[in-house]
PDB file of N, CA, C and O in Angstrom:
ATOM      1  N   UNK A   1       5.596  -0.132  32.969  1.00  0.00           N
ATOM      2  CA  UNK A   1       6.568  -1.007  32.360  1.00  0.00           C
ATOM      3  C   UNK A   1       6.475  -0.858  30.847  1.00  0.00           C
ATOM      4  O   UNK A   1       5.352  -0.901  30.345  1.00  0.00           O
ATOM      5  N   UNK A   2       7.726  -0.657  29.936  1.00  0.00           N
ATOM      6  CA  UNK A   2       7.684  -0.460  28.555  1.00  0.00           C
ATOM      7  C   UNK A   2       7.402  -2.083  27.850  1.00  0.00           C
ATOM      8  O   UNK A   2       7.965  -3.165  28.020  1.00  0.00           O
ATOM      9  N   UNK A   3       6.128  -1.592  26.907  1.00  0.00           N
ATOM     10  CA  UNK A   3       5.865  -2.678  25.831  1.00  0.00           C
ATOM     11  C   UNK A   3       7.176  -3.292  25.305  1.00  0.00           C
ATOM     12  O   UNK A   3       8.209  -2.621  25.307  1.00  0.00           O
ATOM     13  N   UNK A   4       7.147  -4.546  24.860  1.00  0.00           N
ATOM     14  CA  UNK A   4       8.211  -5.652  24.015  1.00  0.00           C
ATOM     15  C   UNK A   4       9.324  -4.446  23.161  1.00  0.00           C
ATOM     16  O   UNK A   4      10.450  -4.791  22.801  1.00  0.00           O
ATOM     17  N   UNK A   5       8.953  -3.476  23.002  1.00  0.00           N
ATOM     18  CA  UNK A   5       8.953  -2.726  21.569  1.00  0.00           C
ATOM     19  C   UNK A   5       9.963  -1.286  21.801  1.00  0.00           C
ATOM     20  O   UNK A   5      10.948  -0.730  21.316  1.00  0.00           O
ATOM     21  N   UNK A   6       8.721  -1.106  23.152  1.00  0.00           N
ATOM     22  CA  UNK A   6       9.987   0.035  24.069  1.00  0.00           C
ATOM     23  C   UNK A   6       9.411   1.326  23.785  1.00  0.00           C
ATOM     24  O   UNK A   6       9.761   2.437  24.184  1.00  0.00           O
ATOM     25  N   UNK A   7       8.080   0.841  22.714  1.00  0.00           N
ATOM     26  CA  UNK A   7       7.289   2.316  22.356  1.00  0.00           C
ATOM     27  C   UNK A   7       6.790   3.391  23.753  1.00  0.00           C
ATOM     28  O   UNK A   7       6.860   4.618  23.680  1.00  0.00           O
ATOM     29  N   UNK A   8       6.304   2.659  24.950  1.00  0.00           N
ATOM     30  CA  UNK A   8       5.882   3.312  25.548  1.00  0.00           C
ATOM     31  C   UNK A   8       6.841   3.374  27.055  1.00  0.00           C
ATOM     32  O   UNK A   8       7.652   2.559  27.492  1.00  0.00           O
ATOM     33  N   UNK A   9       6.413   4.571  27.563  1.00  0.00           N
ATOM     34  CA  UNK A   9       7.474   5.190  28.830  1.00  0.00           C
ATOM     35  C   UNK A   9       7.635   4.050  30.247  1.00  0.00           C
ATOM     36  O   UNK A   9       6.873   3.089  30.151  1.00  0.00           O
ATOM     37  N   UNK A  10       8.163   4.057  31.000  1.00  0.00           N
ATOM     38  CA  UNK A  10       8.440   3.320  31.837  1.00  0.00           C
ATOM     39  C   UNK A  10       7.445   3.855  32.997  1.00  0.00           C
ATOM     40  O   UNK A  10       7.714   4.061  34.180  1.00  0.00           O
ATOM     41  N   UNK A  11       6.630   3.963  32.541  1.00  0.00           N
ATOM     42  CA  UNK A  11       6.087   5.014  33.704  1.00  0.00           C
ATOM     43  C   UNK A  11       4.028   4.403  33.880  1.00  0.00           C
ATOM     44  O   UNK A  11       3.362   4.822  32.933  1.00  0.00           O
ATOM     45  N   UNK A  12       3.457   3.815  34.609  1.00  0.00           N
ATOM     46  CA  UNK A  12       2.511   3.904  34.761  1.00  0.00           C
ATOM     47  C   UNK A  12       1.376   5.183  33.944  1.00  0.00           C
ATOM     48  O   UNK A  12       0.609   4.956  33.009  1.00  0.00           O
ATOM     49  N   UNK A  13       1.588   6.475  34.633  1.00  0.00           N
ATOM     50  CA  UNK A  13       1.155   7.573  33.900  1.00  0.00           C
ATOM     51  C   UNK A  13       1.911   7.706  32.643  1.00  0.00           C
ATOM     52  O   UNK A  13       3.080   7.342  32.518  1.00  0.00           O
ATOM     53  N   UNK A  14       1.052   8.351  31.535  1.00  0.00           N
ATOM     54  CA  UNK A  14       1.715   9.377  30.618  1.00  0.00           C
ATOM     55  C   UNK A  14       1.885   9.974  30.451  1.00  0.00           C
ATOM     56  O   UNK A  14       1.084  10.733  30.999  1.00  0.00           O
ATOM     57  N   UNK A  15       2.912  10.763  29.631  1.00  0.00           N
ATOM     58  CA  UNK A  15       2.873  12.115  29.687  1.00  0.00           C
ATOM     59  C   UNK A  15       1.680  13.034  29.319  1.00  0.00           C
ATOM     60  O   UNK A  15       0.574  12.814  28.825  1.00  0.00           O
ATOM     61  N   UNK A  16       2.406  14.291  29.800  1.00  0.00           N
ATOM     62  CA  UNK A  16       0.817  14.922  29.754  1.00  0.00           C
ATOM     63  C   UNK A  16       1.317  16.816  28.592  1.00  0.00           C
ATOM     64  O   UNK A  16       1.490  17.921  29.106  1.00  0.00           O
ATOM     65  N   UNK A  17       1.360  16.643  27.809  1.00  0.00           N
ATOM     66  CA  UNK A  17       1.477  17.839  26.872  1.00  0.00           C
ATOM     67  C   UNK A  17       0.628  17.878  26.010  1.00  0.00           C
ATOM     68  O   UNK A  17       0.132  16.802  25.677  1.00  0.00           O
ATOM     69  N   UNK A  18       0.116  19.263  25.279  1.00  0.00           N
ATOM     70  CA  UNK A  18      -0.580  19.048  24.124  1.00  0.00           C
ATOM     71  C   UNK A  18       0.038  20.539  23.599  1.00  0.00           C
ATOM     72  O   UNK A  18       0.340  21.639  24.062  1.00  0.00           O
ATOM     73  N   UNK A  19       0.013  19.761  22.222  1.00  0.00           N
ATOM     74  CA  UNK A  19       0.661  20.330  21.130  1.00  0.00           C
ATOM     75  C   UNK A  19      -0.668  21.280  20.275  1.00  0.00           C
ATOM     76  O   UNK A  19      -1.858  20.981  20.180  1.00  0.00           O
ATOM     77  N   UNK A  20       0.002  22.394  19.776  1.00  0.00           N
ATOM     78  CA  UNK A  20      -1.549  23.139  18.443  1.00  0.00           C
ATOM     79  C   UNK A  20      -0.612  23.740  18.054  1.00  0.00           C
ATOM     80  O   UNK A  20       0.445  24.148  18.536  1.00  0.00           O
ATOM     81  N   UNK A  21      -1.400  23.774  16.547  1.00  0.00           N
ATOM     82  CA  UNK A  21      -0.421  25.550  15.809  1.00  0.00           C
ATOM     83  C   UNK A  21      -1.898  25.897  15.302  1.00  0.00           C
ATOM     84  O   UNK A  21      -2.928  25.360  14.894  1.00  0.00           O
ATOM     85  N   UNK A  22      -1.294  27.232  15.615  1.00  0.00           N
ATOM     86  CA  UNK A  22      -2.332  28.191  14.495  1.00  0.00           C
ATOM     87  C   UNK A  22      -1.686  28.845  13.365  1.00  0.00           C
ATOM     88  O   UNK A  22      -0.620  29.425  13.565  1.00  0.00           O
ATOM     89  N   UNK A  23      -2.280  28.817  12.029  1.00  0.00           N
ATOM     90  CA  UNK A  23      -1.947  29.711  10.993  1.00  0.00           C
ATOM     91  C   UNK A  23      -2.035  31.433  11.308  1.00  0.00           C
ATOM     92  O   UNK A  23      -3.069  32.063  11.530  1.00  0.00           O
ATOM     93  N   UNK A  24      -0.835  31.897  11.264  1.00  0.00           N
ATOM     94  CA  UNK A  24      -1.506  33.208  11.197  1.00  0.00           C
ATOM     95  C   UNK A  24      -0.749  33.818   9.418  1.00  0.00           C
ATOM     96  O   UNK A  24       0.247  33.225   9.003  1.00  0.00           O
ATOM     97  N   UNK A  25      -1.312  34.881   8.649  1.00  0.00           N
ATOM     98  CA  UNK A  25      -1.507  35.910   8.072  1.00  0.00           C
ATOM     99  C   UNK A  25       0.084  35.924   7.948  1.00  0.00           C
ATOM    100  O   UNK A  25       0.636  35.459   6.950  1.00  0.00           O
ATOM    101  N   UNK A  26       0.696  36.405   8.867  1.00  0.00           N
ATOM    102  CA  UNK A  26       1.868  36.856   9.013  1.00  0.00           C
ATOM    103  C   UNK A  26       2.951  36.989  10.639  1.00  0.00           C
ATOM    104  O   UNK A  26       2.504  37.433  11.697  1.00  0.00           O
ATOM    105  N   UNK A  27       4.168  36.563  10.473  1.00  0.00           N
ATOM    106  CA  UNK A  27       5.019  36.320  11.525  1.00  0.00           C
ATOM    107  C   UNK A  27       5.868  37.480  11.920  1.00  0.00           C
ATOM    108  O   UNK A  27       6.162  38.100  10.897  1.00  0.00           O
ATOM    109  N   UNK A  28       6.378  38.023  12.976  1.00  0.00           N
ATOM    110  CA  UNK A  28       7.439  39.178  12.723  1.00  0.00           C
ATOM    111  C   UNK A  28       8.820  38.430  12.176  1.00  0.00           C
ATOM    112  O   UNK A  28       9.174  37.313  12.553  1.00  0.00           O
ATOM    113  N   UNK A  29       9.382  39.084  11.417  1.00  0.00           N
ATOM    114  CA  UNK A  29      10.497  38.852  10.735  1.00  0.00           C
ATOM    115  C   UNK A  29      10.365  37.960   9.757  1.00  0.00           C
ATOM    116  O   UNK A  29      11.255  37.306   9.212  1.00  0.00           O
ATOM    117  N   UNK A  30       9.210  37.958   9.554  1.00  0.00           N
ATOM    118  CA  UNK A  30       8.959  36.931   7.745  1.00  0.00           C
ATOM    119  C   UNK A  30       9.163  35.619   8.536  1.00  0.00           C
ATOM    120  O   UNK A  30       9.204  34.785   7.632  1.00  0.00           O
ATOM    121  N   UNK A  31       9.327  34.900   9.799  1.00  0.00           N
ATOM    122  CA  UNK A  31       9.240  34.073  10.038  1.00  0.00           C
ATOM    123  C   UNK A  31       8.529  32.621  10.164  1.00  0.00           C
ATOM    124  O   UNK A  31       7.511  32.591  10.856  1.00  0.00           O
ATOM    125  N   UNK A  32       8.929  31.513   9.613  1.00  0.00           N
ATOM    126  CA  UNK A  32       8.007  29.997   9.117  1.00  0.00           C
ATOM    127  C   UNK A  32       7.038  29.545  10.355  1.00  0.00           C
ATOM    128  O   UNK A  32       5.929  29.020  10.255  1.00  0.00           O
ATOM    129  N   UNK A  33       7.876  29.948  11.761  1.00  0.00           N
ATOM    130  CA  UNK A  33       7.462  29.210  12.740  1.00  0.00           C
ATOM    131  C   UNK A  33       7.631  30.091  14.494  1.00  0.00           C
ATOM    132  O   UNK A  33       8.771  30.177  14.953  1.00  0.00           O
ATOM    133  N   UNK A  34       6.934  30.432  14.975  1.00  0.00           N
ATOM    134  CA  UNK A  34       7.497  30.628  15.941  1.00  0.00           C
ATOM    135  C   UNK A  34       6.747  29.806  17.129  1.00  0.00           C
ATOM    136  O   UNK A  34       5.528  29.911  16.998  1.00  0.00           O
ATOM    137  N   UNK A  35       7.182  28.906  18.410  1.00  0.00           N
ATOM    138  CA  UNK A  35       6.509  28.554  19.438  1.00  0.00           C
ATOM    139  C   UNK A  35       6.916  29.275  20.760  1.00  0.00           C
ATOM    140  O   UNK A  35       7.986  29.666  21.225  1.00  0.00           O
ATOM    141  N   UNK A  36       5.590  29.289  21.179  1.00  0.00           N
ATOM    142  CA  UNK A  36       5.438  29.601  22.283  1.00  0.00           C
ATOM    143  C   UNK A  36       5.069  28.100  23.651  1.00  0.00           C
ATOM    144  O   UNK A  36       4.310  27.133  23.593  1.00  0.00           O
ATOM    145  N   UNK A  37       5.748  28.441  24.411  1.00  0.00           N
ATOM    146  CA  UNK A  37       5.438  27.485  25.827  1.00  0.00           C
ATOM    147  C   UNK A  37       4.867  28.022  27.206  1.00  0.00           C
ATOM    148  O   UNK A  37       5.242  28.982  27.879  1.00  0.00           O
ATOM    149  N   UNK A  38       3.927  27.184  27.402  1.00  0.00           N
ATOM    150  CA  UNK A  38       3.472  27.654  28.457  1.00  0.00           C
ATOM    151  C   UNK A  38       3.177  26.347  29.459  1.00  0.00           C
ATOM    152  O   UNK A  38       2.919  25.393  28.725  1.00  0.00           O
ATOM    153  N   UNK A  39       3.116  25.937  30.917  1.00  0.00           N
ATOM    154  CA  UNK A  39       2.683  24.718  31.294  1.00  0.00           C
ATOM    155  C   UNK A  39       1.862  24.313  30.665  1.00  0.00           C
ATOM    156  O   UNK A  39       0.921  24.931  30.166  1.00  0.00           O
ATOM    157  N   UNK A  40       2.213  22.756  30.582  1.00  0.00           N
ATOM    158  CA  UNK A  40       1.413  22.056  30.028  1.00  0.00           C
ATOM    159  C   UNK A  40       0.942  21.779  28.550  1.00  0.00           C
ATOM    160  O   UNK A  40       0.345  20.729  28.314  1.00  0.00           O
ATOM    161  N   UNK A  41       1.257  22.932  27.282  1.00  0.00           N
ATOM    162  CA  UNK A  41       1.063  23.064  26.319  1.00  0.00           C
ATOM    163  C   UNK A  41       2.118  24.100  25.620  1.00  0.00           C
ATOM    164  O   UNK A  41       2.641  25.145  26.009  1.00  0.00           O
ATOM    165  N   UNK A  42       2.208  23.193  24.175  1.00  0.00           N
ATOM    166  CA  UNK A  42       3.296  23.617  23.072  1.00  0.00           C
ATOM    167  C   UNK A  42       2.226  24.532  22.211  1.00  0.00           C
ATOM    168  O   UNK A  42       1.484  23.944  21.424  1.00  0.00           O
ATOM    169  N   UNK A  43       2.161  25.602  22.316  1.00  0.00           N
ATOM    170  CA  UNK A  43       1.585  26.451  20.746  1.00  0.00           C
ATOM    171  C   UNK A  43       2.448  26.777  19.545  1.00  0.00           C
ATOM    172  O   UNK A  43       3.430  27.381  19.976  1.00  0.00           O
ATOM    173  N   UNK A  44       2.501  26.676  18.537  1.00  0.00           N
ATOM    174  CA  UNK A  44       3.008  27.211  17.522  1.00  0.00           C
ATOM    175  C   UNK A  44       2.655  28.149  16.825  1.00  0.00           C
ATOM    176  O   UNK A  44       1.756  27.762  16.078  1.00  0.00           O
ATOM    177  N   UNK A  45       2.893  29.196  16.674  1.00  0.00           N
ATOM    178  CA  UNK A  45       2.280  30.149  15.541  1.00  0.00           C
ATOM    179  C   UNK A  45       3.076  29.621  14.145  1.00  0.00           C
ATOM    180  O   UNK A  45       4.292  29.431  14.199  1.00  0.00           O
ATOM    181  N   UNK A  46       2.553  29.463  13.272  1.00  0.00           N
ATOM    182  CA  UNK A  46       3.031  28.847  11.647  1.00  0.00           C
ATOM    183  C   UNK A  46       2.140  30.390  10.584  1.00  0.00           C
ATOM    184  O   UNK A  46       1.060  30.980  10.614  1.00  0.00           O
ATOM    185  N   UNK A  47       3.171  30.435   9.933  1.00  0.00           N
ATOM    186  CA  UNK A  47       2.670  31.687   8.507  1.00  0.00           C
ATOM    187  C   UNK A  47       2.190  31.017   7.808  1.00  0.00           C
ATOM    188  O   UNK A  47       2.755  29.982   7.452  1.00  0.00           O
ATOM    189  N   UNK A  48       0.574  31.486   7.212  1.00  0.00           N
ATOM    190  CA  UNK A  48       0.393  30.759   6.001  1.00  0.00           C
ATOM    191  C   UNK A  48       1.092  30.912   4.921  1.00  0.00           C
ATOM    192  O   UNK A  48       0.729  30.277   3.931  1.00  0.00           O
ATOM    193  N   UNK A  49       2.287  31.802   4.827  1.00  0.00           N
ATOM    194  CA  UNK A  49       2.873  32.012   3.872  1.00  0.00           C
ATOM    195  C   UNK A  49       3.546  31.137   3.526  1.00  0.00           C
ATOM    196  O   UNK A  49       3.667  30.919   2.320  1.00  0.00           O
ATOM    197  N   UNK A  50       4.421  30.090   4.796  1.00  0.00           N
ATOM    198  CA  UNK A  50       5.321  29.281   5.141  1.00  0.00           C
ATOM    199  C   UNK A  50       4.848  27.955   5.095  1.00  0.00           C
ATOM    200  O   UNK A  50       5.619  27.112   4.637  1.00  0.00           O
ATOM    201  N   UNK A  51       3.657  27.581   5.506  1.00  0.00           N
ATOM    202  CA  UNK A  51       3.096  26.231   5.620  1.00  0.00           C
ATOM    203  C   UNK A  51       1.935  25.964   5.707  1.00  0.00           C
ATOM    204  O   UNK A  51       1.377  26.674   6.543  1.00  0.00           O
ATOM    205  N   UNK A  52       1.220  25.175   5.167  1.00  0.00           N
ATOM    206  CA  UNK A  52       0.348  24.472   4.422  1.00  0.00           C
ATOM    207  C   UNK A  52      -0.442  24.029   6.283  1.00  0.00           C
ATOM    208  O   UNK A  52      -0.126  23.772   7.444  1.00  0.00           O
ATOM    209  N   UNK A  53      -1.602  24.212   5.365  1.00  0.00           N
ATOM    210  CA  UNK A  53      -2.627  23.564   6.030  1.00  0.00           C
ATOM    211  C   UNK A  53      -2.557  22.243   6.796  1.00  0.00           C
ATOM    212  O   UNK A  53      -2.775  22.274   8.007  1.00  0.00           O
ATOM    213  N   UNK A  54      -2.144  20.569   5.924  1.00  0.00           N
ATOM    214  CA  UNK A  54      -1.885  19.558   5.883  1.00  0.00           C
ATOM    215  C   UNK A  54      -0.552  19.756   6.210  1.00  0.00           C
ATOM    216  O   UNK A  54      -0.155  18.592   6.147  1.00  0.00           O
ATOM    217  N   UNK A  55       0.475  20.460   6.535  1.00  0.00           N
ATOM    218  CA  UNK A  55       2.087  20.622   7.205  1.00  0.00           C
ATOM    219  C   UNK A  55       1.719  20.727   8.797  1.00  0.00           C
ATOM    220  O   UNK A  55       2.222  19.994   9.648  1.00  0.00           O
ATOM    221  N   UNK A  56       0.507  22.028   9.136  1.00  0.00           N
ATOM    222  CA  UNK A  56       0.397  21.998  10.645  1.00  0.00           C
ATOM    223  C   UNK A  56      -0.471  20.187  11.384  1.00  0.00           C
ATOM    224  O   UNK A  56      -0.364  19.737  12.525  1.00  0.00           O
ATOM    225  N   UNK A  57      -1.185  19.636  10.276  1.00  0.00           N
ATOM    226  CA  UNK A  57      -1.841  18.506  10.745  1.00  0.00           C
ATOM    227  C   UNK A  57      -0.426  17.574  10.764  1.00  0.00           C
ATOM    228  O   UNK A  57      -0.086  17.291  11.913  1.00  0.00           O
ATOM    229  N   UNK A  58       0.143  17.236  10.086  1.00  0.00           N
ATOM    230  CA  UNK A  58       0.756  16.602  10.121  1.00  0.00           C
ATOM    231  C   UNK A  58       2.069  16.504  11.482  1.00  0.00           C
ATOM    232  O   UNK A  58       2.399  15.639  12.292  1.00  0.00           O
ATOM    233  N   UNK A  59       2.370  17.427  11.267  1.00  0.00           N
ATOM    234  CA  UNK A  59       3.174  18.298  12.335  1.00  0.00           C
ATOM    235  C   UNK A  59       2.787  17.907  13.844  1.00  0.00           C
ATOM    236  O   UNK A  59       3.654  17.460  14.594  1.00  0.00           O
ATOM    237  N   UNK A  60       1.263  18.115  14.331  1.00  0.00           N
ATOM    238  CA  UNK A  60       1.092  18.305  15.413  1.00  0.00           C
ATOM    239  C   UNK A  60       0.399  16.872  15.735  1.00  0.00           C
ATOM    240  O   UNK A  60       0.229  16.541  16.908  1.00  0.00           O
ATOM    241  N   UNK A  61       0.015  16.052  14.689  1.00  0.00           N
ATOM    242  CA  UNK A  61       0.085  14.429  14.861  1.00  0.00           C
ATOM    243  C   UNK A  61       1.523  13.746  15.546  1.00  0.00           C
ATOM    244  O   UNK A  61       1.892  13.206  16.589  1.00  0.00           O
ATOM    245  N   UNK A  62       1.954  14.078  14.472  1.00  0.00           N
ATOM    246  CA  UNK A  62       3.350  13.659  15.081  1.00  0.00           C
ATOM    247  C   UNK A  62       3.993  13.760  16.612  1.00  0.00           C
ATOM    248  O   UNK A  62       4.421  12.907  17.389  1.00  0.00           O
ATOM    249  N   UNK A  63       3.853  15.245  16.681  1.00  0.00           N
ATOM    250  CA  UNK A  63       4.375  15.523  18.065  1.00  0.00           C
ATOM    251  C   UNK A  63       3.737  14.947  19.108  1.00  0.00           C
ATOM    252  O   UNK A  63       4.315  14.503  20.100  1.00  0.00           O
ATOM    253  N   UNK A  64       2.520  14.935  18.919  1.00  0.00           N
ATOM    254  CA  UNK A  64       1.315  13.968  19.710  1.00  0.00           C
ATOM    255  C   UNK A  64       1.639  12.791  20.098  1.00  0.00           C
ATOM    256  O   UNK A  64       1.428  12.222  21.168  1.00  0.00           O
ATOM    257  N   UNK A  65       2.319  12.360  18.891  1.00  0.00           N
ATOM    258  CA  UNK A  65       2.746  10.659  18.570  1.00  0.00           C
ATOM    259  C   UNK A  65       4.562  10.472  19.420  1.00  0.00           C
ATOM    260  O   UNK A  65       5.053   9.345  19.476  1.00  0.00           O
ATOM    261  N   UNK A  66       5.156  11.413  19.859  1.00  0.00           N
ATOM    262  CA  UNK A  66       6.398  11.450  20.332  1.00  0.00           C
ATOM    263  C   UNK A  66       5.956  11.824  21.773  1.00  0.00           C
ATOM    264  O   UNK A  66       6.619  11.205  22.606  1.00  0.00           O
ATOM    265  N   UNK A  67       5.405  12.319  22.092  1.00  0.00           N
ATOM    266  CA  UNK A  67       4.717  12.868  23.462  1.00  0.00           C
ATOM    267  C   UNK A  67       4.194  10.959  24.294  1.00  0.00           C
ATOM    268  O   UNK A  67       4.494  10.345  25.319  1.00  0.00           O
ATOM    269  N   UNK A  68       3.353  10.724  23.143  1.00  0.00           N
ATOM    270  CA  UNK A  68       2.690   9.643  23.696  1.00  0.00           C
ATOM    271  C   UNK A  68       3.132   8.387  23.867  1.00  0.00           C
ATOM    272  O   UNK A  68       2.678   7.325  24.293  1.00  0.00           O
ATOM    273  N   UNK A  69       4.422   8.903  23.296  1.00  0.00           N
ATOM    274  CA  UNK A  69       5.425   7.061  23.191  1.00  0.00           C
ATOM    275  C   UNK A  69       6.643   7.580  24.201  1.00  0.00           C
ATOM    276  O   UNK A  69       7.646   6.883  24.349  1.00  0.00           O
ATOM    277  N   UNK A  70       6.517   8.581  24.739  1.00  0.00           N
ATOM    278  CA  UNK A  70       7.293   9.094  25.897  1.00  0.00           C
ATOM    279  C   UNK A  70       8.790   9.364  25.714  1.00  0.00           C
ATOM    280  O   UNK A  70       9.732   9.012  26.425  1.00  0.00           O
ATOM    281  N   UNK A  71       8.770  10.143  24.478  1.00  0.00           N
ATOM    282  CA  UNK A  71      10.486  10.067  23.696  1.00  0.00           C
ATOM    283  C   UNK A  71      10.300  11.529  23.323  1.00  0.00           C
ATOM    284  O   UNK A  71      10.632  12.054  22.260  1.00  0.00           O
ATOM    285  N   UNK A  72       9.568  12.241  24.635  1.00  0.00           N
ATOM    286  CA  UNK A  72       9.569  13.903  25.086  1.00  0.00           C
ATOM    287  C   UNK A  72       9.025  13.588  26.102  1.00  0.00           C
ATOM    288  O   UNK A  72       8.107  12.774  26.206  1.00  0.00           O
ATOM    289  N   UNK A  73       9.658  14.348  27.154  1.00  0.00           N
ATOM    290  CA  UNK A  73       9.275  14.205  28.469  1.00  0.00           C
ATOM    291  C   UNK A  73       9.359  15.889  28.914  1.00  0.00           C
ATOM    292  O   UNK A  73      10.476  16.407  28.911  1.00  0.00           O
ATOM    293  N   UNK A  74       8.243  16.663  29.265  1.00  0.00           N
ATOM    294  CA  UNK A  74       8.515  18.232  29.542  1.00  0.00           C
ATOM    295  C   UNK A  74       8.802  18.015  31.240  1.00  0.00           C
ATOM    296  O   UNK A  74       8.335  17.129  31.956  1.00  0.00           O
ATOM    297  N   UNK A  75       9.382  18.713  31.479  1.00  0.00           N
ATOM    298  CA  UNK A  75       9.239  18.577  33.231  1.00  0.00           C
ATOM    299  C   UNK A  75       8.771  20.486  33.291  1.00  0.00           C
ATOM    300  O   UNK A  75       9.333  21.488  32.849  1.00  0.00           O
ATOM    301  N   UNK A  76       7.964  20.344  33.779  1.00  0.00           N
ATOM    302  CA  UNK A  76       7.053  21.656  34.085  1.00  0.00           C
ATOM    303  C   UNK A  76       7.064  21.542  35.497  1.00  0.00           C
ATOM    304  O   UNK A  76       6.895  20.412  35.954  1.00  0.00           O
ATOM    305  N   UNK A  77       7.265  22.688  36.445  1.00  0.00           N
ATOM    306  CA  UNK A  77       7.279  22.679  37.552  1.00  0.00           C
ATOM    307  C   UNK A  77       5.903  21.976  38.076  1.00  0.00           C
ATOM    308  O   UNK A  77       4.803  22.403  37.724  1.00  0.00           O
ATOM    309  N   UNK A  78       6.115  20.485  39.240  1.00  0.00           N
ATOM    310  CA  UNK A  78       4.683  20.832  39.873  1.00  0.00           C
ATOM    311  C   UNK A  78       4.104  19.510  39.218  1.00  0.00           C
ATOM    312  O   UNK A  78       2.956  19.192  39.528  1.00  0.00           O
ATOM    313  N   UNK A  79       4.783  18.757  38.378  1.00  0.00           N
ATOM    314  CA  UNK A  79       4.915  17.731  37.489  1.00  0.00           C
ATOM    315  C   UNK A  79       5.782  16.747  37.544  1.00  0.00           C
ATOM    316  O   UNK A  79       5.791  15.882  36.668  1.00  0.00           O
TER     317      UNK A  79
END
């Protein structure tokens, strides 16, 4: 049942994703960001050329924080 507020999912369980980026060196095509998906987990590859250290923390707080208030819902087969 959702809190007064509506922050959290209607759902007994929560969702279940986890988010990471890694810095790499360099992207093909000079690119800021690329993600990859796989069950269960969001990876990001991020250029250090493109973004900051404190951009991927911030970044993957967040998504954490949208995951966990259930305002992303992945449906992954099997789930």
């Amino acid at each position: 049942m959702a809190d007064e507020d509506g922050a959290n999912p209607p759902s007994d369980k929560q969702p279940q994703a986890e988010f990471r980026m890694e810095l790499r060196d360099s992207l093909p095509g000079d690119r800021a960001v690329i993600g990859v998906e796989q069950e269960g987990e969001f990876m990001w590859l991020a250029s250090r050329k493109h973004v900051t250290d404190q951009a991927v923390k911030e970044f993957v707080d967040q998504l954490q924080q949208i995951v966990h208030n259930g305002w992303w819902i992945q449906n992954w087969p099997g789930r």
